[in-house]
N, C-alpha and C positions, 0 to 999 in steps of 0.2 A: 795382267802381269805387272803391270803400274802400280798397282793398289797393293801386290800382294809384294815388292818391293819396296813399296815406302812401309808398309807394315811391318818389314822384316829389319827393316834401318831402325825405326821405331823400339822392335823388341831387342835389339842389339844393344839400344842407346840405353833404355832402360836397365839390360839385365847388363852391361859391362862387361860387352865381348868386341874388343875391337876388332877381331879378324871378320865376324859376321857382320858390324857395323860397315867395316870397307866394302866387305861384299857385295853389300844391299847396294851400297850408294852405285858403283860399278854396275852392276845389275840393272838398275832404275837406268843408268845413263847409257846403258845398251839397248833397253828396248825402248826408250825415248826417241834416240837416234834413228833407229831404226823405221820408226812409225814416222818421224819425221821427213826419212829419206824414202820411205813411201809414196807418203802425201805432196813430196813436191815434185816440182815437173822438172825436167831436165837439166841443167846448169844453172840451179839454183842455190843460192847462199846467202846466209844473215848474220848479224850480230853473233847470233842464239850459238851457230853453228865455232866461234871464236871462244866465249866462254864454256862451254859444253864440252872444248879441248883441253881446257886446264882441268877439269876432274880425273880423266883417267893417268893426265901428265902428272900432277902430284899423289896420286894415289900407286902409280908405276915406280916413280921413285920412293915414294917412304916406304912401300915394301921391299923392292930392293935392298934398303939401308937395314931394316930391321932384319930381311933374313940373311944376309952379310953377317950381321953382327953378332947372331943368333951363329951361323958356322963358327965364327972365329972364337967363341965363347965356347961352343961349346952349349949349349943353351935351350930348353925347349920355348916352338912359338906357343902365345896363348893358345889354350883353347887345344891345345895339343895337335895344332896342324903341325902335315909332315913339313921342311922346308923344301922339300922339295917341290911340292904343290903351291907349296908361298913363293919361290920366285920363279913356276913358271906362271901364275895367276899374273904378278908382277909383269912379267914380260908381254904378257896378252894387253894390259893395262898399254904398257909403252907401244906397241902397238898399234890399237885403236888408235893413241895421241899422233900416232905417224899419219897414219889413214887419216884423219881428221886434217894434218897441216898437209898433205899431198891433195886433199879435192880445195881446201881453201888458196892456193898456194895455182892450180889451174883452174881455178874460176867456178867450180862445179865440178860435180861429178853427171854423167850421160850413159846411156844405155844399159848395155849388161853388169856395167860395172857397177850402177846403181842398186840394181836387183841384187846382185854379188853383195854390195854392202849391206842390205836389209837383211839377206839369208844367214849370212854368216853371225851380224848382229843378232837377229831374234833367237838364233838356235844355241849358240852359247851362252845368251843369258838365261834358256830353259835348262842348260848343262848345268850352268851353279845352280838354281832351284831345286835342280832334279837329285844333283851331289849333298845339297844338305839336308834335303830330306828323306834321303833314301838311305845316304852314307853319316846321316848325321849324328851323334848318342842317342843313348837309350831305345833306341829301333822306333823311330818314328810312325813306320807306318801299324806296325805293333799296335803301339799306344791309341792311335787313331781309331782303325777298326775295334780297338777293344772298349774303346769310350762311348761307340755307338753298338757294341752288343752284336756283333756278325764275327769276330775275330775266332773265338769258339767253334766254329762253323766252317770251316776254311781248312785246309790242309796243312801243316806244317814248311812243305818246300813252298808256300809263296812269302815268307816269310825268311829266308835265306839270304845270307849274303852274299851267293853266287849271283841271283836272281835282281838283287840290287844292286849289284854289279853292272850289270848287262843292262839294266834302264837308267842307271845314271848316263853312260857311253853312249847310248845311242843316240839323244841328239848330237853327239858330235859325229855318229858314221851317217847320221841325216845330212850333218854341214857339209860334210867332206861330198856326200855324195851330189847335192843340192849344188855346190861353190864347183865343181867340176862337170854336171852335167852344164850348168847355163855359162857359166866363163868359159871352158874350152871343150866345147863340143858344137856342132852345128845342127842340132836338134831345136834348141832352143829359135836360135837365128831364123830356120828354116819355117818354122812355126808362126812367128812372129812378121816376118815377110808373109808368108799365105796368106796373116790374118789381115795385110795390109792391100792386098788382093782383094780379097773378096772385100772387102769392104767398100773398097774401090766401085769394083762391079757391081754390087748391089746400090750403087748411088742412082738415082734417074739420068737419063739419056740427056735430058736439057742440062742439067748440070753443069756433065762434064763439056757436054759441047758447047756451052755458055763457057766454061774459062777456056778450053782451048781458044774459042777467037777471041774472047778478051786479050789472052796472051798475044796472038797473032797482030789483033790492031796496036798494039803495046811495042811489038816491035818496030811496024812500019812508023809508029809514029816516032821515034828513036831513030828512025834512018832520016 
């Protein structure tokens, strides 16, 4: 997803599309994030995580302004986005910048709320993926299948714009569904506690009986 986001910043830059240019870079810094806030462990924060905040902060406002200006004009965006998708993309942008100063601002982010920020990140940066290449001109996946000789072969309705409809959306009925099973439901919770169970119990007998009386001499020596 990395690779095929700097690629897409890349054919952006080159071919002179700024709305896909923004895109990419937004993209790239959602699942950056995201793999970031995987890999680290619990109330963790860096630099990284400060400057990583100003991308989507200046990319939430310079769309904002453009498709502002774009209503009041009267105007179409490049590239012939609706504006309506340009400031709600815009508002996902300011957003993240929120999410980003609310964990830096309490020290970290912990637990579900961590998972909650990797889900929602990964899944809507495969939403734009999915949106420009599904919804994107000239019928993308068309052109694809037809370049490697299978498109011939294939039925007409998988080639519909109904159909591309309903796989652009669905990582987002994945998010929705994913950001509310583990944020507010007790499934997740529940799972997670068992797992800390058995884990527990599957440790050897000296183990655990070694720290309980470590703890126990710990205390008398405290008294």
């Amino acid at each position: 997803m990395l690779v095929m986001a700097a690629g897409a910043v890349y054919l952006a830059k080159v071919k002179n599309q700024p709305n896909n240019f923004g895109g990419g870079i937004f993209t790239f810094y959602l699942i950056l994030t995201a793999w970031v806030t995987a890999r680290r462990r619990n109330g963790g924060t860096s630099r990284f995580d400060w400057v990583a905040m100003l991308i989507p902060l200046a990319l939430g406002i310079f769309a904002w302004i453009s498709g502002i200006k774009a209503l009041r004009n009267h105007e179409d965006l490049p590239g012939g986005v609706p504006v309506g998708m340009h400031l709600f993309m815009a508002s996902v942008m300011l957003l993240a910048a929120a999410g980003d100063a609310r964990m830096l601002s309490r020290g970290g982010i912990f637990g579900t709320q961590r998972i909650v920020r990797h889900l929602w990140r990964m899944c809507f940066g495969l939403f734009i993926a999915a949106g420009s290449f599904f919804l994107g001109p000239s019928n993308r996946p068309l052109r694809l299948l037809s370049t490697v000789g299978i498109a011939k072969h294939l039925p007409p309705a998988l080639f519909s714009t109904n159909l591309y409809l309903v796989l652009t959306v669905l990582p987002l009925i994945l998010l929705i569904f994913w950001v509310v099973r583990v944020r507010f439901t007790e499934g997740y919770r529940a799972k997670s506690a068992s797992g800390i169970v058995s884990t527990t119990a599957s440790l050897p007998a000296s183990w655990t009986t070694g720290r309980v009386s470590g703890k126990a001499a710990t205390r008398q020596k405290d008294i």
